[in-house]
Every structure is written in structure tokens, then in C-alpha cells.
Short mmCIF file of the C-alpha atoms (twelve columns), coordinates in Angstrom:
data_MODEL
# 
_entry.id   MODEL 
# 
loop_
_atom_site.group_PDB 
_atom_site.id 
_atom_site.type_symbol 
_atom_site.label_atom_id 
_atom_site.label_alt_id 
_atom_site.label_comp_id 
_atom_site.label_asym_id 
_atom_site.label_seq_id 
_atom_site.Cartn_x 
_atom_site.Cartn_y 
_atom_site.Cartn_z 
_atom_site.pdbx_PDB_model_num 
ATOM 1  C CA . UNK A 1  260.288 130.636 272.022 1 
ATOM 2  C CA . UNK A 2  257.257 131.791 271.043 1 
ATOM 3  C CA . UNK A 3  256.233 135.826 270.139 1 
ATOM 4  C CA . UNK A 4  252.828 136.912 270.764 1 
ATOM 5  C CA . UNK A 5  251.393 140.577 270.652 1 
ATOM 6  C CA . UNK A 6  255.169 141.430 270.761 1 
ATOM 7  C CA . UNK A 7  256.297 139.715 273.817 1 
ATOM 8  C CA . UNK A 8  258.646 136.439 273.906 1 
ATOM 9  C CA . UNK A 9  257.527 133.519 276.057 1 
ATOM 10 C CA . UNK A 10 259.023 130.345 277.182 1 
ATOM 11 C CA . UNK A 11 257.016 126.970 276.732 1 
ATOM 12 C CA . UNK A 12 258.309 124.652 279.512 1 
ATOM 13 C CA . UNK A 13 257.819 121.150 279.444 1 
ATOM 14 C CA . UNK A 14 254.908 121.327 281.828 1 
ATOM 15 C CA . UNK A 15 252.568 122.806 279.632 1 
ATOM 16 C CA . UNK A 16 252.982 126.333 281.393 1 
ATOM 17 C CA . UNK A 17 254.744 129.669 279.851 1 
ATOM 18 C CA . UNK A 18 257.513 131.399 280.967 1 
ATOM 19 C CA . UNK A 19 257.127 134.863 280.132 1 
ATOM 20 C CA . UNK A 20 261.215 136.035 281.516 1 
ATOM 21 C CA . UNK A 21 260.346 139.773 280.476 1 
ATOM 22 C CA . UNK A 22 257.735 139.926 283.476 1 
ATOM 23 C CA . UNK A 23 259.448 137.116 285.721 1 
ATOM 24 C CA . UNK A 24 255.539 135.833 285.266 1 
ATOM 25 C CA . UNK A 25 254.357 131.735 284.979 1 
ATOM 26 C CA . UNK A 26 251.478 131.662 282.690 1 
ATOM 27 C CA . UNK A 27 249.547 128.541 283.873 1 
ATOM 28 C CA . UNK A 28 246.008 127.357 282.190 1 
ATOM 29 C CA . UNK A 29 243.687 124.839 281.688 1 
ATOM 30 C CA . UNK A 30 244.122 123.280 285.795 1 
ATOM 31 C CA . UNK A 31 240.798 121.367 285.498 1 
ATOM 32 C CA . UNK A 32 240.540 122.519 289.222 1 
ATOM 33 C CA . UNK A 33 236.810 120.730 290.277 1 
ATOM 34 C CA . UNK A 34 236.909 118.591 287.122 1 
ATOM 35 C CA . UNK A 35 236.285 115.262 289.141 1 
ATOM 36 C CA . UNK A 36 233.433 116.775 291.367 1 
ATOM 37 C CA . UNK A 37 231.652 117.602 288.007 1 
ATOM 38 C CA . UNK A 38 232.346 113.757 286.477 1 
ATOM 39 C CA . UNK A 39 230.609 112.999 289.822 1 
ATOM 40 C CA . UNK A 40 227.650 114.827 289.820 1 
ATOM 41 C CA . UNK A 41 226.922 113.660 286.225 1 
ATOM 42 C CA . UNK A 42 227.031 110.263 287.468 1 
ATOM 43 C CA . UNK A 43 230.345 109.434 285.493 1 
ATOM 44 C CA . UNK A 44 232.624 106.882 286.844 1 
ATOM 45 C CA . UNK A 45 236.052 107.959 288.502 1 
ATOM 46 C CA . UNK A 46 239.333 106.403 288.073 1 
ATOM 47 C CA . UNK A 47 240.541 104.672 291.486 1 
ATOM 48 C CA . UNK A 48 243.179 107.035 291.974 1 
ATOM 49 C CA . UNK A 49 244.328 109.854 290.446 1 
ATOM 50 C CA . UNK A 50 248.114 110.068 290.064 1 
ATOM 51 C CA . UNK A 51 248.620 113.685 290.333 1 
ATOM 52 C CA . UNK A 52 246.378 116.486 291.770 1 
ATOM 53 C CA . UNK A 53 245.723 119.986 290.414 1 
ATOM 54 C CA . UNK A 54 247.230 121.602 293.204 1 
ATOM 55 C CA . UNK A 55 249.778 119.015 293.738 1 
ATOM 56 C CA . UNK A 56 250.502 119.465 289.953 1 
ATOM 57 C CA . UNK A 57 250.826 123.637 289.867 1 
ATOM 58 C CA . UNK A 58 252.962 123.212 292.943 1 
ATOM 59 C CA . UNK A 59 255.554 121.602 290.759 1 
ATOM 60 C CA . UNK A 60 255.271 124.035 287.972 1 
ATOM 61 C CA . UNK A 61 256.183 126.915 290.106 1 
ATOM 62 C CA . UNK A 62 258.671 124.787 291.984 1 
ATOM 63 C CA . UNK A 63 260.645 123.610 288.792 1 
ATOM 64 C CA . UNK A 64 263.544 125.671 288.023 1 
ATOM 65 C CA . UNK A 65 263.347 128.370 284.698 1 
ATOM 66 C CA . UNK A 66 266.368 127.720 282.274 1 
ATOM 67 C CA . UNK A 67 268.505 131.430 281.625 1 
ATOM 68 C CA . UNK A 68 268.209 133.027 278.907 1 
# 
């Protein structure tokens, strides 16, 4: 648990916070556009990338929030 500006929230294993008191996912850092920047600066791309942004907050707001 970790207490900030008086409020309790809930790392989960996905990087995002659970903050139970608001029923509210705190989610940050997507990188949303990262690989259309690497592009335009003429970096190179990996082949594939295994999981999207999107794809990727999908399954942090799918995954179930232990009980307190």
C-alpha cells in the first residue's frame, strides 16, 4: 500500500494504481505514439512489438482488483 497526500493506493503488478477509495485505475507512462516518434527520427524499429499500448491498458482495466 502506498499513502500519498492522505489517500491509500494499491500498486498492482502492472505498473498501474489502484486507488479502492475512488474505485479509480491510475494508469501512466503508456508511451502511446512512442514508435511513430523512433520513426521519424530515423531510429530503427524492432520487427514486432509483443504488446501494444492499447492492447496493454486493455488488460490493466480488464485484470481483476484484489479486496481489501
Amino acid at each position: 500500500m502506498l499513502r500519498f497526500a492522505g489517500h491509500n493506493f494499491e500498486p498492482l503488478p502492472s505498473g498501474a494504481l489502484y486507488w479502492r477509495a475512488e474505485a479509480t485505475l491510475l494508469v501512466a507512462d503508456l508511451h502511446l505514439e512512442k514508435m511513430s516518434s523512433f520513426a521519424r527520427a530515423g531510429q530503427l524499429l524492432p520487427p514486432t512489438i509483443p504488446v501494444s499500448p492499447c492492447a496493454a491498458s486493455r488488460q490493466i482495466c480488464a485484470a481483476p482488483v484484489r479486496s481489501a
